[in-house]
C-alpha positions in Angstrom: -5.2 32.1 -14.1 -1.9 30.7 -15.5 -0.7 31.8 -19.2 -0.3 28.4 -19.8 -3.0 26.4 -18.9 -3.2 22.9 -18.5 -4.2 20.8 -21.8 -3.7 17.7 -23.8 -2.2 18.1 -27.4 -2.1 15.4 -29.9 -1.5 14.5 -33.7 -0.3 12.0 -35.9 0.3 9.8 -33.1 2.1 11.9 -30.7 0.4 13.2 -27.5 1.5 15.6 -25.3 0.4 15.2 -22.0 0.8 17.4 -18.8 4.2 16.3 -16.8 3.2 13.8 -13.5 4.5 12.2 -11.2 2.6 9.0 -12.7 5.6 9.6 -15.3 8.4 8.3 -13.6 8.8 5.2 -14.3 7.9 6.0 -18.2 10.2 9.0 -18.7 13.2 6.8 -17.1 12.9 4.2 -19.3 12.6 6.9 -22.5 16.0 8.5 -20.7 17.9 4.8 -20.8 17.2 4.5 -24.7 20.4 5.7 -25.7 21.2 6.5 -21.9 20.9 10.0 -22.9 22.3 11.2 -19.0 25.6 10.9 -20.4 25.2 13.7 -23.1 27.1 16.7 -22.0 25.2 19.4 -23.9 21.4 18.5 -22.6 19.6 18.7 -19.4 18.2 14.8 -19.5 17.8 13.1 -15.9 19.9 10.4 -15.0 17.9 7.6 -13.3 17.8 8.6 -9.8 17.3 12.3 -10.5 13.9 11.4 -12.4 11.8 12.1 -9.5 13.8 15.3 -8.7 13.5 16.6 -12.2 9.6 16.0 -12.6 9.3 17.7 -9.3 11.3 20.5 -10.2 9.1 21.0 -13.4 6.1 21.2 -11.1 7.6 23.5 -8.9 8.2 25.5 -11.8 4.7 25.3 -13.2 3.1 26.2 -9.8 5.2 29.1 -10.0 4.4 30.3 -13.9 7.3 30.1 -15.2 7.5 26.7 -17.3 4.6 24.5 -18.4 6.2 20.7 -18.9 4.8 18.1 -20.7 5.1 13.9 -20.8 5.7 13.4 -24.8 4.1 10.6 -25.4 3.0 7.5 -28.1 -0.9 7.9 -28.7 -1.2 4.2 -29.2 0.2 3.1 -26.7 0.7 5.5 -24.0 4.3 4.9 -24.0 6.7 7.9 -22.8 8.6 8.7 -25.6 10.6 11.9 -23.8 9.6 15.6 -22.6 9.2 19.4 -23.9 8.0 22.4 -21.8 7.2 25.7 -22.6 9.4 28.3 -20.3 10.5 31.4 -19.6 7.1 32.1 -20.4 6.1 36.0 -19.8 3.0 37.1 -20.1 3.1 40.8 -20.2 5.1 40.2 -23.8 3.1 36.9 -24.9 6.3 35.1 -25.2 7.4 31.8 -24.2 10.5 29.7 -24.9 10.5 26.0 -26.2 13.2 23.7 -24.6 13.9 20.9 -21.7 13.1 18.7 -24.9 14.7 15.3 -25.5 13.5 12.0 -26.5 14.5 8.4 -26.3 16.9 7.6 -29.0 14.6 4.9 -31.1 12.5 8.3 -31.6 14.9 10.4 -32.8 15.0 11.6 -35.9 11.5 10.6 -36.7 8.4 12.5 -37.2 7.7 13.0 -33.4 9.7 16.2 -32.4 8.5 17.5 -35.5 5.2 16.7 -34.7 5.4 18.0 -31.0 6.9 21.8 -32.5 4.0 21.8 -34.6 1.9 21.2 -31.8 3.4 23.5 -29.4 4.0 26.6 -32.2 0.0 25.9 -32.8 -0.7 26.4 -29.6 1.7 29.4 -28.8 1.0 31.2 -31.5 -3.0 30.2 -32.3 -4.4 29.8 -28.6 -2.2 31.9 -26.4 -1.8 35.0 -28.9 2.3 34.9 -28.4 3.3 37.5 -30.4 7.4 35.6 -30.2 8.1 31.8 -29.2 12.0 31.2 -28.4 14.9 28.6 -28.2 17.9 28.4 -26.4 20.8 25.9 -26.7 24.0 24.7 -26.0 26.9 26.3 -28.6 28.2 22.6 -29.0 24.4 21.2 -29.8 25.2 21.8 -33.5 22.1 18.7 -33.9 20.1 21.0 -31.6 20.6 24.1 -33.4 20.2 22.7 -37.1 16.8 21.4 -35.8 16.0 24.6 -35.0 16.7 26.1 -38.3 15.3 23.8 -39.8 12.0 25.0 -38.0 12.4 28.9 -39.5 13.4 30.1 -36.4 15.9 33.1 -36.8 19.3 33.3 -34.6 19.1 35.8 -32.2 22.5 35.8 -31.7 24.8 33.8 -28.3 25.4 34.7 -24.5 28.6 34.2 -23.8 29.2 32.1 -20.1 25.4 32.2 -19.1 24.9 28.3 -17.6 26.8 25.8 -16.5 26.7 22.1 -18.1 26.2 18.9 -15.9 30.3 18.4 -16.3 30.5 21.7 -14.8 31.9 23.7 -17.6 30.7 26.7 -18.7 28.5 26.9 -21.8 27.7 29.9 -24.5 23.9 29.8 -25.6 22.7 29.9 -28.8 19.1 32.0 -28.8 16.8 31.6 -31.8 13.0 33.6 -32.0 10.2 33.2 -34.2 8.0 36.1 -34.7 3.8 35.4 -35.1 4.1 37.1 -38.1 6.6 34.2 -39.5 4.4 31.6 -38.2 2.4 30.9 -41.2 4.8 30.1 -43.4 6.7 28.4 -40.8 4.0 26.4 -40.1 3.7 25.2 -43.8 6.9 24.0 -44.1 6.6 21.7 -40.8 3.2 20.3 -42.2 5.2 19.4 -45.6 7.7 17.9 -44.1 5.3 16.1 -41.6 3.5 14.6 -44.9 6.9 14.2 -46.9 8.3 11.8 -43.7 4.8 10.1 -44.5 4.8 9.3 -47.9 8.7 7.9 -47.6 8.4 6.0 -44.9 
């Protein structure tokens, strides 16, 4: 039996659905909203690597290590963009949050709020995870203020540890959340979850 298992998680209109093939189509369209490829400091698939990269995500899932999912709009079933849970070790009950991006008309609005609350829920509430972690690129200041924003703590950087698409090197920035954080954690996402509600 796999740590993470598969399952459907949805809320306020967002869905998080286990990463297919049957996504294709949906999660190149979500990439060419903003043509998100060309960002330096994320993993997004080009076009023709959509395949390759859903494909990789299952291979990676067969194997334990990440758990991706399709990010969906309930309504509609529209793909909106992706998230996984990875680096997931289960002899610690930790996983890692990351591979997330969304189309660019989504950005900024309740839905990758939404989707951490989701996936914190889970981690922390269903699985047991005692720690849930980020990583991200030194130059993703957006990525890394999100974060924060999220009460996750700074860990602290590895210097040289991955390589971007342009082939330079980057420095990662980790972040951790701790279960005993997640309550209060959690409070502050569902206020600013009804907060985005009430203004918009």
């Amino acid at each position: 039996m796999a740590f993470v298992e598969p399952v459907t998680l949805a809320q306020r209109g967002v869905r998080l659905v286990p990463l297919a093939l049957a996504h294709e189509d949906g999660l190149r369209a979500a990439a060419a909203d903003g043509e998100l490829w060309n960002l330096r400091v994320t993993s997004v698939p080009a076009p023709e690597e959509t395949r390759a990269y859903i494909e990789t995500a299952l291979q990676m899932r067969s194997e334990g290590s990440r758990f991706a999912f399709a990010v969906t709009d309930e309504a509609s079933g529209r793909v909106l963009g992706s998230t996984s849970f990875h680096d997931i070790l289960p002899a610690v009950k930790r996983v890692e949050i990351g591979y997330t991006w969304y189309a660019q008309k989504v950005q900024r609005t309740h839905v990758n709020t939404t989707c951490k609350l989701l996936m914190l829920t889970h981690a922390f509430e269903t699985l047991g995870c005692h720690v849930v972690g980020w990583r991200t690129d030194n130059y993703n200041f957006a990525s890394q203020a999100a974060i924060e924003r999220l009460g996750a703590k700074k860990d602290g950087v590895i210097r040289g540890q991955a390589l971007r698409r342009d082939g330079t090197i980057r420095d990662t920035v980790m972040y951790s959340l701790r279960s005993g954080e997640w309550p209060e954690a959690k409070a502050q996402l569902l206020y600013l979850l009804d907060k985005s509600r009430i203004s918009s």
